[in-house]
N, C-alpha and C positions, 0 to 999 in steps of 0.2 A: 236781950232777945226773949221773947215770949216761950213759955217753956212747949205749947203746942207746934209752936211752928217747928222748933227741934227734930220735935218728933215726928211731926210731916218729914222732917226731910231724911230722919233714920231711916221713915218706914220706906222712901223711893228708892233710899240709897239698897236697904237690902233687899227690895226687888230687883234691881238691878243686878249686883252681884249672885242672885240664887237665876237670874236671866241668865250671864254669863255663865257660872256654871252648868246649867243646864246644858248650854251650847257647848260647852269642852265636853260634857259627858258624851253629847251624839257626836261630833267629829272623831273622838277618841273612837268610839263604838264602832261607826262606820268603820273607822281606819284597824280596828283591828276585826273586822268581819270581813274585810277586804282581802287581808293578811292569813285571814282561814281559809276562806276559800281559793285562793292559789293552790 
């Protein structure tokens, strides 16, 4: 396998993962801004 393609698919794979993360960061955040203001 060509060594660029690799790294194409490093670079989607950790967009990906900093996408998910991102998304746990705000569910998290809502769910405990949720939790403060009760």
């Amino acid at each position: 396998m060509p060594r660029f393609i690799t790294y194409i698919i490093q670079q989607k794979n950790m967009k990906i993962t900093e996408h998910i993360a991102k998304a746990k960061g705000q569910t998290q955040r809502r769910f405990l801004g949720s939790e403060l203001s009760r």
